[in-house]
C-alpha positions, -999 to 999 in steps of 0.1 A, spaced: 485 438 525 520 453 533 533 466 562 555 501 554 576 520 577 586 554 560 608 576 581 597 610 583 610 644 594 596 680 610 566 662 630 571 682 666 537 672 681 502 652 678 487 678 659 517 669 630 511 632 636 473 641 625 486 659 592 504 632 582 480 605 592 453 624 573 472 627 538 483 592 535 440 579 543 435 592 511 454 575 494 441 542 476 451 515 492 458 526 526 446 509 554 460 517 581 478 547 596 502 556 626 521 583 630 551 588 656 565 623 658 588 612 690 603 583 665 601 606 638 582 577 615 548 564 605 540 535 604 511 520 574 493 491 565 486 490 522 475 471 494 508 460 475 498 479 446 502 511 467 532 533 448 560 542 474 560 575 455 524 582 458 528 579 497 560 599 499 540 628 479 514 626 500 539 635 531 555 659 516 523 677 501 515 681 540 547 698 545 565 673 562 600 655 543 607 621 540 645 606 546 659 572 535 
């Protein structure tokens, strides 16, 4: 397992933190989810084999952006 932060932008509340939380569970490989709108990052827990670009999709697909 690998720990991930990914830094993540347009989260204003808990309700966004959901959102985010909920796209990256279904992703293979993803155990573990946290969101912070107030730090503007989430935090995840994943198999190594988990694609950076699957999760960053995943975000974005929920209408949120990613930064570097």
């Amino acid at each position: 397992m690998e720990r991930k932060t990914i830094a993540v932008t347009g989260m204003s509340c808990n309700g966004c933190e959901q959102n985010v939380e909920n796209a990256l569970k279904t992703i293979e490989g993803v155990t573990r989810v946290e969101a912070d709108h107030k730090g503007d990052s989430v935090e995840i827990v994943v198999d190594e084999n988990t694609a950076d670009d699957d999760l960053n999709t995943a975000i974005r697909d929920a209408g949120y952006d990613v930064t570097a």
